[in-house]
C-alpha positions as CSV (number, residue, x, y, z in Angstrom):
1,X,-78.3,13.5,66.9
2,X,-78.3,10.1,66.4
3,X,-76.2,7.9,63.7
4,X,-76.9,5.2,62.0
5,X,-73.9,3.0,62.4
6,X,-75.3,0.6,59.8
7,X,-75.0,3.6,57.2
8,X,-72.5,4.3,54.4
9,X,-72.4,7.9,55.8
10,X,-71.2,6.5,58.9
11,X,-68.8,4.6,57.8
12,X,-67.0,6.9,55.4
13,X,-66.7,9.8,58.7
14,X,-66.0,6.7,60.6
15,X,-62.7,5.8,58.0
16,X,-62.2,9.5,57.8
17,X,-61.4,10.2,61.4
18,X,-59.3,6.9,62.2
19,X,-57.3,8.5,59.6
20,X,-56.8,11.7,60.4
21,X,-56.3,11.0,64.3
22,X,-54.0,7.7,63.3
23,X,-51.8,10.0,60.8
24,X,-51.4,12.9,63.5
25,X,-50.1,10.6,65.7
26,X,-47.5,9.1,63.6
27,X,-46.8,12.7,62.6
28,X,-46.2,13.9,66.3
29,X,-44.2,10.7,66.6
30,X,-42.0,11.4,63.8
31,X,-41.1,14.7,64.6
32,X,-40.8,13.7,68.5
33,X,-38.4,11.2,67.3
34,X,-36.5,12.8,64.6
35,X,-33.3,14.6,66.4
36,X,-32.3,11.0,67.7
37,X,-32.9,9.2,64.5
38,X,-30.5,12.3,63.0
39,X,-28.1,12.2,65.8
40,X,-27.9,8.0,65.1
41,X,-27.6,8.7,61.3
42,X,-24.7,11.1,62.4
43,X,-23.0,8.9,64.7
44,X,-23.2,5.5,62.5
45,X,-21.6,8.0,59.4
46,X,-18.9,8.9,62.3
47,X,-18.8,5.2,62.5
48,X,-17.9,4.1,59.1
49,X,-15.8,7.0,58.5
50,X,-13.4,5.6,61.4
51,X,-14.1,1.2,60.7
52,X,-12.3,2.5,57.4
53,X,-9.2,3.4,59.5
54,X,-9.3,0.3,61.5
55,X,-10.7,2.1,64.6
56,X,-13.6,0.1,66.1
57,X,-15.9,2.0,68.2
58,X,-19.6,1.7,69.8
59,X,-21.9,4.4,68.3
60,X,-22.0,6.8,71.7
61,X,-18.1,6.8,71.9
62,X,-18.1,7.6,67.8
63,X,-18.4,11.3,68.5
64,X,-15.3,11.7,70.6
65,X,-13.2,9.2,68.8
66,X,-14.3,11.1,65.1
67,X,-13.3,14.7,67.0
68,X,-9.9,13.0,68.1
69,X,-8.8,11.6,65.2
70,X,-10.2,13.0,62.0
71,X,-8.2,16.5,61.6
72,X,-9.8,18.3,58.8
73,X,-13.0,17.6,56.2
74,X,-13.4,19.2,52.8
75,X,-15.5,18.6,49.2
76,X,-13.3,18.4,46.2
77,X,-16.1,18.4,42.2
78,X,-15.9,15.7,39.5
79,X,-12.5,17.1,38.6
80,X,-10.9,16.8,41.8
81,X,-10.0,20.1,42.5
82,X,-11.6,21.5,46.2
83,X,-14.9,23.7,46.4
84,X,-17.6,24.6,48.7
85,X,-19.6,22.5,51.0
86,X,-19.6,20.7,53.6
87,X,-18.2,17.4,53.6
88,X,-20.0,15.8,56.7
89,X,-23.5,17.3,55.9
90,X,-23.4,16.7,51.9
91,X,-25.9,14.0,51.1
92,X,-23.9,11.8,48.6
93,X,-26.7,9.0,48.4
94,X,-28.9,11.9,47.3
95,X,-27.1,13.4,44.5
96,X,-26.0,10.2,43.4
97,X,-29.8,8.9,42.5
98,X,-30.6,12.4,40.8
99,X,-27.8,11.5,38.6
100,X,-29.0,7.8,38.2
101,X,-32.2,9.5,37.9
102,X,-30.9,11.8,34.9
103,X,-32.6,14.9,37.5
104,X,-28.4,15.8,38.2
105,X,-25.3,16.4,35.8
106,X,-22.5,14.3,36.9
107,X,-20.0,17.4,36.6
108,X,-22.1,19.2,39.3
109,X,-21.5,16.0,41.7
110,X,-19.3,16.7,44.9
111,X,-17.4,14.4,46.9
112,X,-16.2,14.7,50.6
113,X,-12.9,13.9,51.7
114,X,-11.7,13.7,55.4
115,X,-8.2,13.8,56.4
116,X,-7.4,11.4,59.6
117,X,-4.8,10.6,61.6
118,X,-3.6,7.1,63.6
119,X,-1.0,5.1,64.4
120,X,1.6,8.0,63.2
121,X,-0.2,7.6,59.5
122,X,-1.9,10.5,57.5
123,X,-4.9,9.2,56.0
124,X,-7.5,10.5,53.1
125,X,-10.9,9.1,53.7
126,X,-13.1,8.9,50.7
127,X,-16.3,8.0,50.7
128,X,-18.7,6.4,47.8
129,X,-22.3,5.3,46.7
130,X,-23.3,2.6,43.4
131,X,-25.7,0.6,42.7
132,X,-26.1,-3.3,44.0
133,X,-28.9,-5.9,43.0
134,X,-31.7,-4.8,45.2
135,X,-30.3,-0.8,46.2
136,X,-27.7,1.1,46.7
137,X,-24.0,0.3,48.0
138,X,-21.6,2.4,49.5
139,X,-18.6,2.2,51.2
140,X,-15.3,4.2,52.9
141,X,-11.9,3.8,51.5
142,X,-8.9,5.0,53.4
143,X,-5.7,5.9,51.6
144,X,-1.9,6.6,53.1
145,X,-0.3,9.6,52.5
146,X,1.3,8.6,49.2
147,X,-1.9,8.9,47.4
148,X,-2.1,5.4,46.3
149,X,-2.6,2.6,48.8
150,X,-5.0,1.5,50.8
151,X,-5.0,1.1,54.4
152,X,-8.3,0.0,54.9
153,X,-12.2,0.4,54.0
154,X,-15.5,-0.7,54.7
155,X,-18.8,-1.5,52.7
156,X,-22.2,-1.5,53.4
157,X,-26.0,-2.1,51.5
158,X,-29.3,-1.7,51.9
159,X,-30.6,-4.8,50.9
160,X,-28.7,-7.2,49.3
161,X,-29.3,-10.7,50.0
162,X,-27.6,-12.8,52.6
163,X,-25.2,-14.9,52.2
164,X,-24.2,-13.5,48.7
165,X,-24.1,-9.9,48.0
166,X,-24.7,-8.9,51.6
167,X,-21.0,-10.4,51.9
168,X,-19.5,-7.4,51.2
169,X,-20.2,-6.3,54.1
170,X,-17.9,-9.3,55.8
171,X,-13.9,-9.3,56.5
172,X,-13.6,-12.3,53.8
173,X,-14.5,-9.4,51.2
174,X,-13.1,-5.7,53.4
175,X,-10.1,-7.5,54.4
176,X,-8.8,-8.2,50.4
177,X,-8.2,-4.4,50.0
178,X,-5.4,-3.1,52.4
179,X,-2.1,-2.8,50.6
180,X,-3.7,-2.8,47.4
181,X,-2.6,0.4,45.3
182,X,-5.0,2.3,42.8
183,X,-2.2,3.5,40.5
184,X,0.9,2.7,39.0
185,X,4.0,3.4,40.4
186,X,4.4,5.9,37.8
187,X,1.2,7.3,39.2
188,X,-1.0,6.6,36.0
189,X,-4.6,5.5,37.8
190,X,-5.7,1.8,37.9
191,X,-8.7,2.1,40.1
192,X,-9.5,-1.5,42.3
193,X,-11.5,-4.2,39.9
194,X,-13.5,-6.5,41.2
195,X,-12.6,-9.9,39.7
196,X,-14.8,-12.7,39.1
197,X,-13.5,-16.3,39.3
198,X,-10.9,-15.7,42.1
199,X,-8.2,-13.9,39.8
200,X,-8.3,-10.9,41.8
201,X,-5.7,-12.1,44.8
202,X,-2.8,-11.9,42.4
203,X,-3.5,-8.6,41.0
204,X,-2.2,-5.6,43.2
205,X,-4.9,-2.6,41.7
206,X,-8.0,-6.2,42.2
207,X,-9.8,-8.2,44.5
208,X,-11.7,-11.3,44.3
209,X,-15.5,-10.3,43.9
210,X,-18.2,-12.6,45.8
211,X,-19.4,-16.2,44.8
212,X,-22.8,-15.9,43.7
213,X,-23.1,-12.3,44.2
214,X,-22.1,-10.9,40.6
215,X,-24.4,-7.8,40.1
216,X,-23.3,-6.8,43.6
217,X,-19.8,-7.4,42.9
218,X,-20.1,-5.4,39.8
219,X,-22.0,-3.0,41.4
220,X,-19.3,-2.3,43.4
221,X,-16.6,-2.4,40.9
222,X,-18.1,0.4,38.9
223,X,-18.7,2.6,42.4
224,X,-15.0,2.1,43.1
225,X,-13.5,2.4,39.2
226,X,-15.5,6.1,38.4
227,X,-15.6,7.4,42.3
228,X,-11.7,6.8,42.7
229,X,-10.9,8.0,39.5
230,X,-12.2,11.5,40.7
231,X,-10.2,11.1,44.1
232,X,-7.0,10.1,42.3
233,X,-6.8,13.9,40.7
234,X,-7.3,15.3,43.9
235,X,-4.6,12.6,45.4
236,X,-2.2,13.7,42.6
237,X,-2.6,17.7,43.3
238,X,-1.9,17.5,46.9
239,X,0.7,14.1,47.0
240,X,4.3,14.7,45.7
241,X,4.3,12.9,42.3
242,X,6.3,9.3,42.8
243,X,10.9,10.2,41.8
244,X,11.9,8.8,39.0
245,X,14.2,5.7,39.3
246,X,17.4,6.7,39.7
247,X,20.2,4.9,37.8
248,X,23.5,4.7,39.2
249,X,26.1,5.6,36.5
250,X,29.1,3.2,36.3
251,X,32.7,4.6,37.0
252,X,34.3,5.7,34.3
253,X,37.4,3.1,35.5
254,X,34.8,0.5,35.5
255,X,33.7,0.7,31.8
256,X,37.5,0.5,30.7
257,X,38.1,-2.5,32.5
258,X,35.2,-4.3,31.3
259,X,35.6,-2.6,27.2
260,X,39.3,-4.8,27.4
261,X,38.2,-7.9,28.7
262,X,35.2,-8.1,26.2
263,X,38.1,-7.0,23.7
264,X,40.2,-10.2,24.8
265,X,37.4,-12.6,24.8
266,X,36.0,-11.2,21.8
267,X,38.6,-9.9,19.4
């Protein structure tokens, strides 16, 4: 049976097959391609999770390095305290854009936290997600054993634009955070604040945000302001709480002494 190729007929089983064969074979491709894109997805995470300890690694030696350092994983909910889950598998962009979204309740939302250890230092590695200009932002904040400082971090984005909020992705923004503390040193919570205007430098719970980049910066100062606020009770429950000063008491010989000279100069 002939067709006339000059017909609308033709053309619409023409259209009809192209698409059908084209989107099979993206399909098969997908699917065919799928376990590596998930194993690179997993080994880039295993990546982040150890730049935020200072341990730089290629993606195929991530795997081992992860397994040799990182000691123990767990998911703590919004009030710090631990629960169920999986801390390496839970999708944290996911649940954080159902709650943007309104879809999720931000007292169901649960947050991993992996324990590492290098360079003779016990580490808490906590990882968040916010919002930049153009997507979302996250990052990977390492904490020493005390609960309060940082000992390093890293940031990433989806699409912010170079040259401004894409910088904090760059050392001249990661590199502002070690040392910095996210609580008193009576242990009430400070968070890290993203300055504007370069005031940040002098403040030991701040860093300087980036020029030009202010919705990014803020972005980031409200991802790391609520999501550490939820680590810092978990911090707190498993961290000895900081000793009190302790204030030497004078002897009692001491005080005598100095009660007569006062006397003398001051009758």
């Amino acid at each position: 049976m002939a067709f006339d190729k000059n017909s609308n007929s033709f053309t619409f089983i023409f259209a009809t097959v192209m698409v059908v064969v084209v989107g099979t074979l993206l399909a098969v491709t997908f699917l065919a391609l799928k376990p590596a894109y998930d194993e690179n997805i997993r080994r880039e995470k295993m990546q982040n999770i150890l730049a935020s300890v200072k341990v730089k690694v290629d993606r195929d030696a991530a795997p081992a390095k992860y397994d040799e350092l990182v000691k123990e994983t767990l998911v703590v909910d919004a009030n710090g305290a631990p629960t169920d889950g999986d801390a390496f598998s839970l999708d944290v962009l996911k649940q954080y854009k159902d709650w943007k979204a309104g879809v999720g309740k931000a007292e169901d939302m649960k947050f991993p936290v992996y324990k590492a250890n290098t360079e003779g230092k016990e580490l808490f590695v906590l990882p968040m997600v916010g919002t930049g200009l153009w997507g979302p932002v996250w990052g990977y904040v390492s904490v020493e054993s005390d609960g309060r400082t940082i000992y390093g971090n890293t940031f990433d984005h989806k699409g912010e634009t170079p040259g401004l909020g894409a910088e904090i992705s760059t050392p001249m923004f990661i590199d502002q955070f070690p040392g910095k503390t996210i609580t008193e040193e009576d242990g009430s919570y400070t968070g890290i604040k993203v300055y504007k205007g370069g005031s940040g430098t002098t403040d030991p719970h701040g860093v300087d945000g980036i020029s030009g980049g202010t919705i990014t910066s803020d972005g980031v100062n409200e991802m790391l302001m609520r999501t550490l606020a939820i680590y810092d009770k978990y911090l707190k429950s498993v961290v000895a709480p900081p000793a009190p000063p302790v204030v030497e008491a004078m002897p009692s010989d001491s005080l005598a002494s100095d009660s007569t000279s006062t006397s003398l100069v001051n009758p």
